[in-house]
MIKE-257820 format. One record per residue: x, y, z of N, C-alpha, C in turn. Coordinates in steps of 0.2 Angstrom, whole numbers, plus 5000, padded with zeros to 4 digits. Layout:
BEGIN
XYZXYZXYZ ...
//
This chain:
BEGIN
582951655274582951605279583651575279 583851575285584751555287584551475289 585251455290585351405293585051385300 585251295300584751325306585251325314 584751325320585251345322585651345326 585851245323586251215326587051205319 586851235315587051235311588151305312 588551265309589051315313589051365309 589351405309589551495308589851465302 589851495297590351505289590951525292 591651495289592251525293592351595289 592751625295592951675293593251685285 593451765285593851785279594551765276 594651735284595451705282595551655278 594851605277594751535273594651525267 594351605265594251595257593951655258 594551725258594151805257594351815251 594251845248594551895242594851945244 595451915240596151965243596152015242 596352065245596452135244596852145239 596652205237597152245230597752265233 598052285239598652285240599252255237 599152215234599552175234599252115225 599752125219599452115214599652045215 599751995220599551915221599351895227 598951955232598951915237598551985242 598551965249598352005250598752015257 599152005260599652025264599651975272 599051935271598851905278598751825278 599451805273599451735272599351715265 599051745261598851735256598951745250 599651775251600051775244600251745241 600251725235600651675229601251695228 601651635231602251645226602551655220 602851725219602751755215603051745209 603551705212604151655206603951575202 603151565206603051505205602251515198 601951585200601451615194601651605187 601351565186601451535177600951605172 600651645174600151675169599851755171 599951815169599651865174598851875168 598451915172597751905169597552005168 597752035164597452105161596552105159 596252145163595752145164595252175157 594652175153594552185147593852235149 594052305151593252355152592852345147 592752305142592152305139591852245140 592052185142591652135146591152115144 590752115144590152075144589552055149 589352035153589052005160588751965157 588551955151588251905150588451855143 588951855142589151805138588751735139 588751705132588651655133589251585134 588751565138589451485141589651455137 589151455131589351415128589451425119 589751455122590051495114590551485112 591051455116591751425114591651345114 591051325115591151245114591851205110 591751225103592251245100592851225100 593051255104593851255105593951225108 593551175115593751135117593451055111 593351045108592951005106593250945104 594050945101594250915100594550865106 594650925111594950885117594450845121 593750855121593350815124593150745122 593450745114593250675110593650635111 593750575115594150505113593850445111 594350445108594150355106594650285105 594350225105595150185109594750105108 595250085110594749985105594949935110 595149965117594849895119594549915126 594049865127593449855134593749865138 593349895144593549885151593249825154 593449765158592949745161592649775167 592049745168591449765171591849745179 591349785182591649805191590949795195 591049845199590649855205590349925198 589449915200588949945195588349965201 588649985204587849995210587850075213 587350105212587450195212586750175221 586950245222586550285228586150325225 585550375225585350415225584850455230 585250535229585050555236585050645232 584650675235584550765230584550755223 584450705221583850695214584650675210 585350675213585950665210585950575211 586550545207586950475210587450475211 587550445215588350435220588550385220 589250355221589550285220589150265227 589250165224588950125229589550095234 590050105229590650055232591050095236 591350085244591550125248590950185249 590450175249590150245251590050275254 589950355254590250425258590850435257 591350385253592150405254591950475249 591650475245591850525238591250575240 591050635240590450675243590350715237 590650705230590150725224589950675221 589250705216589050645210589250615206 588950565204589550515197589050515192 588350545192587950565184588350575180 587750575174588050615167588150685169 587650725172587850795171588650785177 588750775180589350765184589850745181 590050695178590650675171590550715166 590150775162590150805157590550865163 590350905166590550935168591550925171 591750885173592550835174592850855166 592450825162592750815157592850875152 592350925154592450985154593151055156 593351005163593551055168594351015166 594550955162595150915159595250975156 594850995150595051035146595251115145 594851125151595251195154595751195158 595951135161596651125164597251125161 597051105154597651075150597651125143 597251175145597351215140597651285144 597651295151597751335155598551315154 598851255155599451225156599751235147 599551255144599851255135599751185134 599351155133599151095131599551035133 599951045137600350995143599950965148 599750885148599550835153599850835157 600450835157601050855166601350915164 601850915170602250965171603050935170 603050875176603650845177604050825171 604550815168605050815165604950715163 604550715161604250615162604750595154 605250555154605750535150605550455149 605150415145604950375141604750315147 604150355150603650315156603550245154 603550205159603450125156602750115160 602650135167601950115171601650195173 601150225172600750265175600250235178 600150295185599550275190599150335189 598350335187598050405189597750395195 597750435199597450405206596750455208 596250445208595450465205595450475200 595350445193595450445188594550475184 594150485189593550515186593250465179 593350495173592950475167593550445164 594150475168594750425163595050455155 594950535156595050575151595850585150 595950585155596750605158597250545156 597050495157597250435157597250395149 596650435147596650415137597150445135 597050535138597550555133598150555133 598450505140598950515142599250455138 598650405137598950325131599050345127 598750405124598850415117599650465115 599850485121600450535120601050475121 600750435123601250395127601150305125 600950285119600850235116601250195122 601750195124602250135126602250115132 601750165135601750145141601250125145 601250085152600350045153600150125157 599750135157599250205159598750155163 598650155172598050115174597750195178 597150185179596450245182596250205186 596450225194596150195198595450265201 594950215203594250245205593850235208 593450275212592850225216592350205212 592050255208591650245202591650215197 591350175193591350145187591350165181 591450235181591150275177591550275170 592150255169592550245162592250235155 592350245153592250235145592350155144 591950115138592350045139592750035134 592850085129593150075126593850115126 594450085126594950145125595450115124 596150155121596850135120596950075122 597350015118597549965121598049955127 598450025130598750035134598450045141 597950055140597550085147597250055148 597050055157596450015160596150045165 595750025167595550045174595250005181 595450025187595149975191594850005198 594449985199594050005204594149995212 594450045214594750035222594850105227 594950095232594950155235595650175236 595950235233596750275232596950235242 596550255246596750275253596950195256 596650135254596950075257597350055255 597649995256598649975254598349995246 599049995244599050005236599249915234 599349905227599449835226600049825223 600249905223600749915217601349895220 601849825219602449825220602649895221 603449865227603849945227604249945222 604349995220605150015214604549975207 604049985208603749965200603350015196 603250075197603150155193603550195190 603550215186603750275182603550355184 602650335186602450395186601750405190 601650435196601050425197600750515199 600050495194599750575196599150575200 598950635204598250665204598050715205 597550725201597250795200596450815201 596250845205595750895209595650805214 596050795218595850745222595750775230 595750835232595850855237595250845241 594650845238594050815241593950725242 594550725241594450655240594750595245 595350635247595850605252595950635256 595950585264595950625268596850645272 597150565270597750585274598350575267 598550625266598850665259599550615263 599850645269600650605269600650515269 600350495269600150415268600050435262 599750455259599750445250600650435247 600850505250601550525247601750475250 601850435254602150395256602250305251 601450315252601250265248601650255240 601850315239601950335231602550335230 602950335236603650355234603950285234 603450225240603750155239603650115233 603050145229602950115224603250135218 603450205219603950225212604650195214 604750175206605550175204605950225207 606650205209607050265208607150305203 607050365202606750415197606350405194 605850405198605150405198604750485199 604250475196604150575198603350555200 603050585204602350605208602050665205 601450695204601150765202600550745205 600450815208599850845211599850895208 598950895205598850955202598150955206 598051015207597351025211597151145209 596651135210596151215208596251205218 596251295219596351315229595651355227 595351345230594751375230594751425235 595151485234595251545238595351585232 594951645233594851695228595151765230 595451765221595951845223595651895219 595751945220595652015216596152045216 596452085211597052105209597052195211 596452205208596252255208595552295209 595552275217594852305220594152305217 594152255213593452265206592852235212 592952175217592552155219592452155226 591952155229591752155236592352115240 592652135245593052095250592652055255 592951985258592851925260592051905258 591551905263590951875259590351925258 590651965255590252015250590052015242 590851965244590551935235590451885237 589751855233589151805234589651725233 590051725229590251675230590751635233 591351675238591651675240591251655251 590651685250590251645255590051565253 589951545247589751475245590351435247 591051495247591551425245591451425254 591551465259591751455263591351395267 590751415267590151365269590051275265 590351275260590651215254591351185261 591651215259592451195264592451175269 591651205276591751185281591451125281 590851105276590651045274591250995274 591650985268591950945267592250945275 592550995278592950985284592450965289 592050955289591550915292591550845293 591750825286591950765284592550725286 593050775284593750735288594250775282 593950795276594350805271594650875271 595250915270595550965269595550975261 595051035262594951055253595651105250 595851135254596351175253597151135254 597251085254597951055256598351055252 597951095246598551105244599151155242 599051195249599351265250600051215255 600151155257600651115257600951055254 600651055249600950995246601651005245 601951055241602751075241603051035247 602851045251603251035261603050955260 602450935261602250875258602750825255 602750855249603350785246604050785248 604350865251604950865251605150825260 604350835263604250795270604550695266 604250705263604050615263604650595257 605150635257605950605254605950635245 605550655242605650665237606050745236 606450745229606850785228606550825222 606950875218606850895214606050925213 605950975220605350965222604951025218 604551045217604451125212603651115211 603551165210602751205211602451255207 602051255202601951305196601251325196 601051395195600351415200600051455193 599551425191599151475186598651505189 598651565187597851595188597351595185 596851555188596051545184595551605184 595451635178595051675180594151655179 593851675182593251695184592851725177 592551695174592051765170592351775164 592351825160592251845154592751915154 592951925159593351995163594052005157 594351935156595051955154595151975148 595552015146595652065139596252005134 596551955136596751905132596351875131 596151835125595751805122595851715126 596251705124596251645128596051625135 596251675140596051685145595251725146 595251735141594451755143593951675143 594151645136593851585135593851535142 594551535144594651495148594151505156 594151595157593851625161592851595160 592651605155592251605152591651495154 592351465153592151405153592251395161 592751435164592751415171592251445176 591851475173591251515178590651455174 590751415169590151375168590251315172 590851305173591251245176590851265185 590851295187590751345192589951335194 589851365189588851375189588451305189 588751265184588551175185588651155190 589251175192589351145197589151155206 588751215206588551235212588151185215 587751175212587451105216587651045219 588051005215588450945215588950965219 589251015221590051035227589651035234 589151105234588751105238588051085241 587651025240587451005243587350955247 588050915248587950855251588350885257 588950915257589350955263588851005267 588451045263588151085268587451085269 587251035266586750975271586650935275 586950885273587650835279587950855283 588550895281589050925285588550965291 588451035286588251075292587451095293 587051045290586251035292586051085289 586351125285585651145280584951105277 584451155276584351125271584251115263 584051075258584151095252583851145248 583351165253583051235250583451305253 583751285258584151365261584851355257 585051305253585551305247585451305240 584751325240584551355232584451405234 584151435241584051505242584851525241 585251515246585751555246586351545238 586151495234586551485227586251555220 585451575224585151615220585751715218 586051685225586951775224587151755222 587351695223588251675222587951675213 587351655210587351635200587451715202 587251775205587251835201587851855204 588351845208589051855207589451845202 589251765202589951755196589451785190 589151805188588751845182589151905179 589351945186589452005184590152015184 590352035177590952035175591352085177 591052135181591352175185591952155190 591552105191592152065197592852035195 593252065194593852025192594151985196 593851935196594051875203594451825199 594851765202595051725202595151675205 595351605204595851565208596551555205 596551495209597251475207597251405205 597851385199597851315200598651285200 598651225204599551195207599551145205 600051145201600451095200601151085203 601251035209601651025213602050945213 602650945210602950845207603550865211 603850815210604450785214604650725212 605050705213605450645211605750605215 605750525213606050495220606850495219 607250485223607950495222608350435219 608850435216609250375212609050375204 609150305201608850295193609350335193 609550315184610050335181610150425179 
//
């Protein structure tokens, strides 16, 4: 049973096909990755597995999921929605179109650690020289922002949110507050060191206002980062079905026209680069890892990493796609468990050597010593 049908067409291939083998970053029709800017190439492992377990490496990330910290958060705005058996924040509601559950924040906090182990255990990228104020801008469970107190004793760390969702205990450096990233900010101008966000693309809808917003409120020599997963899938080497042949690459496309339903560009971050160099910042630079998919890669690290991000993936098919492509485009929640029934035996088969991509894009404001 398809959609119904009033329901719009899944976009094309151009939105999120799996690139052709032509081309070992891209596939020739817009979609290549700069190839100066690729932090990590990924060799494929023909003994593979298709059914690894997801959770065989808990392990290695274990250490990174644990924080602990001594003082309180005060209490905020406490009032949840429920709607497909999920909960969603009360405060600004609809701004945010995924869940704020516990399986929704184990999951985030999951997806911390395979970002920052993708990055060589690096929280930024930008060149950050004895930060005095950090901003995390969706700061989710505030994992990003503990670890960033604890690297960074000396300097205040604040987690802005729509959700309440923090921990109440943490580093005496850090805090969190609960507001929406998109209305005025409150941050005096010229009073930052450092302001980040990461997988917020679902979250914001007018990015040049942000950057804008960011640049008044940093110091001079002040630095910005955006780090964001492009959910467009590449194959390097013809292993998988082209555009929506492979099962999953139809979910994202139908996921994407949801959110663009809504007002939000999931993909935006194919300019953030132009973005900041738009909105006056200098020293502008762009660094692109490959995520892979599955259990496929013959490096060990990258297999793990591959390994947690199809688990990261498979949790998450429910919480991405049902409020977009029920809302958005009038599905219903049974014709997105029927059609999630491919996409679990796509991402399964380790045959497919698929991936994404992840960017990290900073810039700097101009001046400072």
């Amino acid at each position: 049973m398809g959609p119904p049908a009033n329901s719009p067409s899944p976009p094309g291939s151009g939105d999120a096909a799996v690139a052709s083998p032509k081309s070992a970053v891209g596939s020739g029709n817009g979609d290549e990755l700069e190839a100066s800017a690729v932090q990590n190439a990924i060799e494929a492992d023909d003994t593979a597995d298709d059914h690894v377990d997801d959770s065989a490496s808990d392990a290695a990330y274990e250490s990174d999921m644990n924080s602990t910290g001594s003082t309180s958060v005060s209490s905020s705005v406490r009032d949840y929605v429920f709607e497909n058996n999920r909960r969603y924040h009360k405060f600004q509601e609809g701004r945010y179109l995924l869940p704020n559950d516990d399986a929704e924040q184990e999951r985030e906090d999951m997806k911390h650690a395979m970002c920052v182990s993708l990055c060589s255990g690096k929280l930024h990228m930008c060149p950050l020289e004895n930060p005095q104020k950090i901003l995390d801008l969706g700061t989710g469970t505030g994992i990003w922002c503990i670890d960033m107190g604890d690297e960074y004793p000396g300097a205040e760390v604040i987690g802005l949110d729509l959700s309440p969702i923090q921990p109440s205990w943490v580093p005496p450096n850090v805090r969190f507050m609960i507001d929406d990233v998109e209305t005025e900010w409150v941050d005096p101008p010229n009073s930052l060191d450092y302001v980040h966000g990461r997988h917020i693309c679902m979250t914001i809808k007018n990015f040049p206002r942000l950057a804008a917003q960011a640049y008044t409120a940093l110091k001079p020599g002040g630095w910005i980062e955006l780090q964001e997963l492009r959910f467009k899938i590449f194959c390097d080497d013809g292993s998988a079905p082209e555009g929506e042949g492979y099962g999953y690459t139809k979910f994202i496309n139908l996921a994407m026209a949801g959110f663009r339903s809504f007002g939000f560009d999931p993909l935006v971050m194919e300019n953030n680069k132009n973005m900041l160099i738009d909105a006056g910042f200098v020293n502008v630079e762009e660094k692109i890892w490959k995520v892979p998919i599955g259990a496929w890669p013959k490096d060990r690290t990258m297999k793990t990493i591959g390994i947690y991000n199809r688990s990261l993936i498979m949790d998450g098919l429910h919480s991405v796609g049902i409020k977009p492509i029920t809302k958005g485009l009038g599905w219903s929640e049974q014709e997105v468990e029927l059609l999630l029934v491919d996409v679990r035996k796509a991402l399964m088969d380790a045959s497919n050597h698929v991936y994404y991509t992840f960017h990290a894009v900073y810039g700097q404001k101009p001046g400072g010593s």
